[in-house]
C-alpha positions in Angstrom: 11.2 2.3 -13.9 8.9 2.4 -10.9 6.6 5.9 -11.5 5.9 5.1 -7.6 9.5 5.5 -6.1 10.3 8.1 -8.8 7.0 10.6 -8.2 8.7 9.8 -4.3 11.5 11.1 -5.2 10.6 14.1 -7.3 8.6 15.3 -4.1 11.5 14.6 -1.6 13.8 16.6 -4.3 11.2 19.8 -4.0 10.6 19.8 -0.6 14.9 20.1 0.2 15.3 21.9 -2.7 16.1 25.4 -0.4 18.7 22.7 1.6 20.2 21.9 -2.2 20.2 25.7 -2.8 22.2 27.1 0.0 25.9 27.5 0.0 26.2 27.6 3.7 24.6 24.6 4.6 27.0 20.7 3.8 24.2 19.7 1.1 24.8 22.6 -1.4 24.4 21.0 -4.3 24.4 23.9 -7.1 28.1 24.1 -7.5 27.4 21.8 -9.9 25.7 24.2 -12.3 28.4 26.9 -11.5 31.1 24.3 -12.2 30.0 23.6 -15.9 29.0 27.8 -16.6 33.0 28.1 -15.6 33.7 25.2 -17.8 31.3 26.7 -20.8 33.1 30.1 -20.7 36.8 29.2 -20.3 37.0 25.9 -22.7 39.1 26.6 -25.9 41.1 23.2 -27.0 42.5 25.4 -29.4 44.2 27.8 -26.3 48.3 28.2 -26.9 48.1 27.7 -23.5 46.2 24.3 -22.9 47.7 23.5 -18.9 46.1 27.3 -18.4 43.0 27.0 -20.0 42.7 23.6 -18.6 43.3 25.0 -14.6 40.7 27.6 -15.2 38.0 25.5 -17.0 38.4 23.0 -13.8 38.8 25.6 -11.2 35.0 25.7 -9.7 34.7 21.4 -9.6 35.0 21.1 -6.2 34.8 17.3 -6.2 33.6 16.5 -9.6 37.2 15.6 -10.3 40.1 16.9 -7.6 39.3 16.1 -3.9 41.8 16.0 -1.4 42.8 12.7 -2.3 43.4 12.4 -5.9 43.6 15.4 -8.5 43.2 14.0 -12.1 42.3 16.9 -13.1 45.5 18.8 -11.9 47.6 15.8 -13.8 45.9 16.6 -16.8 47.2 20.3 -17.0 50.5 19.4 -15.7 50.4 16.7 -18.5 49.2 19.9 -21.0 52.4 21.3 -20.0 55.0 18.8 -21.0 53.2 17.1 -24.0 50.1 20.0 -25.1 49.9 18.0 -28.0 49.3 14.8 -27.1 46.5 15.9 -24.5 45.3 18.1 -27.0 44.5 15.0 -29.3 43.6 12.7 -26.8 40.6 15.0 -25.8 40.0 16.0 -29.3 38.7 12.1 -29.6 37.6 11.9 -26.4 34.9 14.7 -27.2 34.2 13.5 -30.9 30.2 13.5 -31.2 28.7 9.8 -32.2 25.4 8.7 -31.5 26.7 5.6 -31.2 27.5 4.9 -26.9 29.8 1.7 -27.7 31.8 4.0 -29.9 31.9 6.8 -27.0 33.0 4.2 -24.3 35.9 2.8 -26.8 36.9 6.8 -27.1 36.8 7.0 -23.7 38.5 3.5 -22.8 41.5 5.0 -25.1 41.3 8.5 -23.9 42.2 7.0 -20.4 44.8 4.4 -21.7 46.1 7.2 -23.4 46.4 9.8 -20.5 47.7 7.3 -18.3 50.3 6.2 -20.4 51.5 9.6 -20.4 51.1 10.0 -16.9 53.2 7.2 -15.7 55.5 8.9 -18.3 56.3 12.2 -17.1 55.2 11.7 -13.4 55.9 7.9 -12.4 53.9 7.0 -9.4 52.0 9.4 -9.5 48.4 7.8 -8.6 47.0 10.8 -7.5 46.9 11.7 -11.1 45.5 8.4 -12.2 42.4 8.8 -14.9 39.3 6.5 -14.9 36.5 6.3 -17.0 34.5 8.6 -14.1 36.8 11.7 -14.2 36.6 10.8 -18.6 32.6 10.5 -18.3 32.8 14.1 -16.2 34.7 15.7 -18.5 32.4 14.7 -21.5 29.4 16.2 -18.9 31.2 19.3 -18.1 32.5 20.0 -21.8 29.5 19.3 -23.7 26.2 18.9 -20.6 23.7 18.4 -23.3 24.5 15.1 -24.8 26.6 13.8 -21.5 25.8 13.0 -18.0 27.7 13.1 -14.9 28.5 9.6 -13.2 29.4 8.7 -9.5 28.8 4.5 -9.2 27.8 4.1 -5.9 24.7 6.9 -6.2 23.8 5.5 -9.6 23.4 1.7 -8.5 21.7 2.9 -5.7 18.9 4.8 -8.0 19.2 1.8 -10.7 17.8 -0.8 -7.8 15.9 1.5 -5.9 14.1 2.5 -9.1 13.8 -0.8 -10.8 15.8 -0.1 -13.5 15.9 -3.8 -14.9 19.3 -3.6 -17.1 22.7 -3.9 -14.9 24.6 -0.9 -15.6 27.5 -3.0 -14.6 30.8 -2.2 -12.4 34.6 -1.1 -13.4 35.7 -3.0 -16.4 31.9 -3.9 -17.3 30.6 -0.7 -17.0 28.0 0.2 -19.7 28.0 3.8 -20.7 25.1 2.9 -22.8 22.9 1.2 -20.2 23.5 4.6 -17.4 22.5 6.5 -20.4 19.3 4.7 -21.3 18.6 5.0 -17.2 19.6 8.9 -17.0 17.5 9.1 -20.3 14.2 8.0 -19.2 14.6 9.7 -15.9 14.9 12.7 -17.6 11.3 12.2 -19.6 9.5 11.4 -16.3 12.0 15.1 -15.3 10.5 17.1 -18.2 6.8 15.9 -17.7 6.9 16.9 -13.7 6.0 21.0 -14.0 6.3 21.0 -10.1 9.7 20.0 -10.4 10.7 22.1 -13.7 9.2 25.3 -12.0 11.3 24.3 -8.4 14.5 24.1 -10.7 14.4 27.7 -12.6 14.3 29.1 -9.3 17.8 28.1 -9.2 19.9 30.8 -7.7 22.7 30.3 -10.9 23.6 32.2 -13.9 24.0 29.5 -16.5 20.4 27.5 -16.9 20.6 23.7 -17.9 18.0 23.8 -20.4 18.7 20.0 -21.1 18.2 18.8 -17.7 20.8 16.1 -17.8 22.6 18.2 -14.5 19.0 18.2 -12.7 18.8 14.7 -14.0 22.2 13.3 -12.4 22.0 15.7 -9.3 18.8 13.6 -8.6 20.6 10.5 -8.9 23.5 11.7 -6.4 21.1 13.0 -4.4 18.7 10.1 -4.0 22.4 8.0 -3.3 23.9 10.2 -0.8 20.8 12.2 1.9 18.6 9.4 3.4 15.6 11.5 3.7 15.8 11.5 -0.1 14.6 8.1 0.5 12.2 8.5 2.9 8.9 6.4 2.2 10.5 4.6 -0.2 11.7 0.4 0.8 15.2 -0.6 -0.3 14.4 -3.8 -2.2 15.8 -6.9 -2.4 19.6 -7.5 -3.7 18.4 -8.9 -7.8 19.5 -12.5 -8.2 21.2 -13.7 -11.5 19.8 -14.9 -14.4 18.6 -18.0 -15.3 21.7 -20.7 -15.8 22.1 -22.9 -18.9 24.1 -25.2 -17.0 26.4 -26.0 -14.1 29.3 -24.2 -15.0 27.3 -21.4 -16.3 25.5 -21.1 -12.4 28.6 -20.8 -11.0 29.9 -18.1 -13.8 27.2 -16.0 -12.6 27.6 -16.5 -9.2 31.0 -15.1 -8.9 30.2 -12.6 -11.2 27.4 -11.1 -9.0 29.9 -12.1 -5.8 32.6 -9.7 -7.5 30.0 -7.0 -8.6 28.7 -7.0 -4.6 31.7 -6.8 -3.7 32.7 -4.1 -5.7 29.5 -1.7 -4.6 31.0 -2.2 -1.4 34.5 -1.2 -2.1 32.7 1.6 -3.7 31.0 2.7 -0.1 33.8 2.2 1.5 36.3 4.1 -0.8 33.2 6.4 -0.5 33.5 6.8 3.0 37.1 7.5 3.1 37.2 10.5 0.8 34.3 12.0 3.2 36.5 10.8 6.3 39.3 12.6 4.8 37.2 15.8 3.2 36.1 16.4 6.8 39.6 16.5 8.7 41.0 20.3 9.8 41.9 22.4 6.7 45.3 24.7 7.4 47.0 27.4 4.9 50.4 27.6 4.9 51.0 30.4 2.6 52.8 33.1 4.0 53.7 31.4 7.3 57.3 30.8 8.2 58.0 26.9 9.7 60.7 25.1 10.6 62.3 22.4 8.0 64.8 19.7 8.9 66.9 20.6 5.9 66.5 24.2 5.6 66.0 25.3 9.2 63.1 27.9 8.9 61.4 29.0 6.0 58.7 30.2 4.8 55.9 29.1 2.5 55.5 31.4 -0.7 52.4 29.8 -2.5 50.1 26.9 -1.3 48.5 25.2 -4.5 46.9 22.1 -3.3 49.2 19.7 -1.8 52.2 21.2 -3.1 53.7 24.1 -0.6 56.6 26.3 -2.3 59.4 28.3 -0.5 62.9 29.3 -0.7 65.9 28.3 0.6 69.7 27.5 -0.4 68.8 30.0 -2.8 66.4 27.8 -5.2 62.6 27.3 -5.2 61.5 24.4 -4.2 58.6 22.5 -3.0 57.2 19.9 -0.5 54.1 17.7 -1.2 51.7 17.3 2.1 50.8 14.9 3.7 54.2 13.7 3.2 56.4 16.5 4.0 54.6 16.2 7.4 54.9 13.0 8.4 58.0 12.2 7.1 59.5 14.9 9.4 60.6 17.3 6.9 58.3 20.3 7.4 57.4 20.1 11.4 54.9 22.5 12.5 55.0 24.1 16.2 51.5 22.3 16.4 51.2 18.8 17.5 47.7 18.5 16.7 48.7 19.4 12.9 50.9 17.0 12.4 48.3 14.7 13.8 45.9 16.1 11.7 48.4 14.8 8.6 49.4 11.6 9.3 45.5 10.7 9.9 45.2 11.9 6.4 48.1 10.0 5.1 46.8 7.1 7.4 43.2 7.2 5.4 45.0 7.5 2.0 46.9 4.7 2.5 43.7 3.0 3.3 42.5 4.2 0.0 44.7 3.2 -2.0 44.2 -0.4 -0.9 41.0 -0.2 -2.1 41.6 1.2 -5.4 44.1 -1.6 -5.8 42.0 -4.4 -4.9 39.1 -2.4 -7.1 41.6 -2.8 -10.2 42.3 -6.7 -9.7 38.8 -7.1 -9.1 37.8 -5.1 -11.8 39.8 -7.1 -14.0 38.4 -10.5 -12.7 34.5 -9.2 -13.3 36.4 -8.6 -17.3 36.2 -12.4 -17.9 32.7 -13.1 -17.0 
């Protein structure tokens, strides 16, 4: 990799580092340490209760898995609830130790076959719930940080061309665990031979210390791919361009292949963009607030988990799923500007989810190259 860029980025890294560090500022970036010490201390695949243990090992991700658009992290423990078993053995392989990283992406390929499968089982539709091999990589990071590390695409390809990392790390379908390993792995010697940066990071204002680095290691890589003055003084280089082709056929294989993978990136940024669009609109609690309904006249709202509001009426619990309940006209709040609010977020989800479902069909064309 370029010790240049890299020695450029350690000193961008040390000189924000008191931006990283606090919590009331939009760049507080040590959740991420607090998020796998919650993990570390609640984690027991052998709980009798694995949708509980599961809710309170997640509880402190922020956006590592859940955002306010999709929650695979909340399907998994409503999945633990139905079929305990079954999730218990699907993570069971998913967090079996090999050295080998072909062998770790197949138990992760299946561990998301898997989970889906009994997803679309129990909650049909459901694509908030949907796993990938991110939320499967994050859960390896958060479960076991020492031999895993955390993955976002869009901040990793960034670092990978920014920092000449020569071997494509690939997109979707031709992802290559092994590859972002090998990049996050010599990033983290040029890590543990920088004392400035070592000595910045234990002044980390956390309880649990990542003696292994691989957090400090991928929070650089977010980092660098999310705050512009994290590149400051460094030159964004020139998109690579393919290989050498053996033939005709074999020119234009490559071609569309790197016209799919740029295309990709972008769906990334823009699906990217979205999720911030979205993270950024008006938050409102419900909880304890009576509202009128167009079924139940008024009611009001017991418990707020999520999307899902809960109340009373006709004498049975039930629930309504937001935005939905909103926009639909079912729950209609005395507020125009919150059911505004509401149908700009289901307006941007729907967005979203035309992106994810062009990502898939590209994702599957980029499979036969």
């Amino acid at each position: 990799m370029n010790k240049q860029n890299i020695d450029l980025l350690f000193r961008n890294y040390i000189d924000h580092f008191g931006y990283f560090q606090n919590p009331n500022q939009d760049g507080y970036e040590s959740y991420k340490w607090e998020a796998v010490e919650q993990v570390q201390k609640e984690w027991d695949l052998a709980a009798p209760d694995l949708s509980g243990m599961i809710r309170r090992s997640f509880s402190k991700t922020f956006n590592l898995i859940n955002n306010r658009i999709v929650s695979p992290g909340n399907g998994l423990a409503l999945l633990a609830k139905e079929e305990p078993e079954a999730v218990r053995k699907a993570l069971e392989s998913l967090l079996t130790e090999t050295e080998d990283l072909d062998e770790k992406q197949n138990n992760i390929l299946r561990f998301v076959d898997d989970i889906n499968g009994l997803l679309e089982k129990h909650f049909p539709g459901k694509w908030k719930y949907t796993h990938d091999v991110r939320v499967a990589i994050t859960y390896l990071a958060l479960i076991i940080p020492s031999r895993n590390y955390l993955f976002k695409s869009t901040p990793a390809h960034y670092f990978a061309r920014y920092m000449d990392f020569d071997t494509d790390i690939g997109y979707g379908a031709n992802f290559k665990l092994k590859f972002y390993y090998q990049m996050c792995d010599e990033l983290l010697a040029e890590v543990e031979a920088c004392p400035e940066l070592l000595a910045k990071d234990s002044e980390r204002k956390v309880n649990w210390k990542d003696e292994s680095h691989h957090i400090l290691v991928t929070d650089l890589i977010y980092c660098f791919g999310v705050y512009k003055f994290m590149r400051d003084g460094l030159y964004e280089p020139a998109p690579r361009k393919t290989g050498k082709s053996g033939d005709s056929s074999q020119a234009e294989r490559e071609k569309r292949a790197s016209e799919l993978q740029d295309r990709l990136e972008k769906l990334q940024d823009e699906m990217d963009a979205l999720e911030k669009e979205i993270a950024e609109l008006p938050q409102y609690r419900f909880e304890g607030k009576t509202i009128k309904t167009k079924l139940y006249g008024e009611v009001t709202i017991s418990k707020q988990d999520g999307e899902y509001l809960t109340f009373s009426a006709a004498g049975k619990e039930r629930q309504f799923a937001l935005p939905g309940c909103i926009t639909n006209g079912f729950l209609i709040p005395d507020d125009p500007a919150i059911t505004e609010r509401y149908k700009n977020e289901s307006s941007l989800q729907e967005k979203l989810q035309k992106v994810n479902t062009e990502q898939k069909m590209l994702n599957i064309e980029l499979a036969r190259y």
